[in-house]
SEDREN-89585 format. One record per residue (C-alpha): residue number from 1; x negated, y, z negated. Coordinates in nm, 3 decimals. Example, Ala and Ser with C-alpha at 12.3 -4.5 7.8 and 13.67 -1.06 7.14 Angstrom:
2
<r 1,<-1.230,-0.450,-0.780>>
<r 2,<-1.367,-0.106,-0.714>>
This chain:
79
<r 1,<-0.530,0.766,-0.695>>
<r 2,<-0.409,0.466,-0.850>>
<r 3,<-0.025,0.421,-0.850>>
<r 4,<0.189,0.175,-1.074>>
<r 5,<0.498,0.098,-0.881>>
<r 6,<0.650,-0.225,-0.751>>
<r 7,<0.452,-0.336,-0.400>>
<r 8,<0.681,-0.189,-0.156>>
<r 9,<0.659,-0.525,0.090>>
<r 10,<0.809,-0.703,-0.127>>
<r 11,<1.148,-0.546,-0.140>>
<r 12,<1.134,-0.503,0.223>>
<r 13,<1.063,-0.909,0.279>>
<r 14,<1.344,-0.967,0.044>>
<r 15,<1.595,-0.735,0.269>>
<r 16,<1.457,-0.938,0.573>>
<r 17,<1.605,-1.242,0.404>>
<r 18,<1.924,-1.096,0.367>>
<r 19,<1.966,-1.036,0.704>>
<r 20,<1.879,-1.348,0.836>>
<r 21,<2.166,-1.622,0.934>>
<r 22,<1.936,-1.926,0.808>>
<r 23,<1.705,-1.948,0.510>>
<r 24,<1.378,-1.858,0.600>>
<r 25,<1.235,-2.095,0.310>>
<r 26,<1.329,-2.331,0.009>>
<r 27,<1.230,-2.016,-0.238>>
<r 28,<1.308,-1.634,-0.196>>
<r 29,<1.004,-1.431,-0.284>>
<r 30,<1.077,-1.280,-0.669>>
<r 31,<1.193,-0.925,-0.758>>
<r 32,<0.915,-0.671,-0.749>>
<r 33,<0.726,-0.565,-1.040>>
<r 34,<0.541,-0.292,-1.099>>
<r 35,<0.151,-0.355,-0.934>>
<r 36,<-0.184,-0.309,-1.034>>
<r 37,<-0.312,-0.314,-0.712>>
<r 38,<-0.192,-0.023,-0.524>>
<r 39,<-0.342,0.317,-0.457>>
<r 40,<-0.205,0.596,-0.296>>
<r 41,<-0.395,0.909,-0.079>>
<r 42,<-0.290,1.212,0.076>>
<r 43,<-0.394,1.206,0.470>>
<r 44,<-0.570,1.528,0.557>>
<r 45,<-0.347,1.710,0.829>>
<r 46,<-0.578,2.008,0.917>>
<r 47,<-0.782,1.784,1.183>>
<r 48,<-0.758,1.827,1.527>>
<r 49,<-0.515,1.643,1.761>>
<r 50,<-0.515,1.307,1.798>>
<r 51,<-0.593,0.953,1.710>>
<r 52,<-0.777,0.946,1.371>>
<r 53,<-0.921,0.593,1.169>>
<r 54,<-0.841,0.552,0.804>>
<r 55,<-1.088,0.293,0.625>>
<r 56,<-1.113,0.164,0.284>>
<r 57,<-1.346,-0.068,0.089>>
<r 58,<-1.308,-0.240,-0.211>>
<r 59,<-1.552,-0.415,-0.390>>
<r 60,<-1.453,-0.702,-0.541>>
<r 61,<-1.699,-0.880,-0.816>>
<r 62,<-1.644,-1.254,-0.664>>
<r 63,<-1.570,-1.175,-0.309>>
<r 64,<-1.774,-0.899,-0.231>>
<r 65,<-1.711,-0.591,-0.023>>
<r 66,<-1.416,-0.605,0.176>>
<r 67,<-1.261,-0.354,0.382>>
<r 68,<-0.949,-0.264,0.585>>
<r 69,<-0.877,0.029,0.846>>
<r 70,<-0.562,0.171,0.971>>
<r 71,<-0.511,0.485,1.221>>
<r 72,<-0.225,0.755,1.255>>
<r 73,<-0.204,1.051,1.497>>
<r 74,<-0.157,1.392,1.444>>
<r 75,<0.034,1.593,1.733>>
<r 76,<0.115,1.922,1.804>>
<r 77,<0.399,2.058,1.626>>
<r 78,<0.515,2.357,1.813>>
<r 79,<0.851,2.358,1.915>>
């Protein structure tokens, strides 16, 4: 689902900055604005244990298909 919200990196670069003793760069990235580029997706949780791959592909009309993966883990949560 498509989400309109400020790209969270970018207030998380910005807090980097802060904490740095010397300037990183002549410009600090600008606030965050709300984005039309970022979707949002609820994991599924009902798999088994272990190490599971997330991919996505976009198809973009000058670029062509790209694609991106990520993984997460699900572990037993039993006390």
């Amino acid at each position: 689902m498509k989400v309109l919200q400020p790209d969270p990196a970018l207030p998380a670069e910005n807090a980097t900055e802060d904490e740095v003793d010397a300037l990183r760069g002549y410009d600090r990235s600008a606030q965050a604005t709300v984005s039309q580029h970022l979707w949002r997706g609820a994991l599924p949780t009902g798999l088994d244990t272990g190490d599971h791959k997330v991919e996505v592909r976009e198809l973009d009309r000058w670029q062509g298909e790209k694609h991106a993966e990520t993984s997460y883990r699900l572990e037993d949560g039993a006390p």
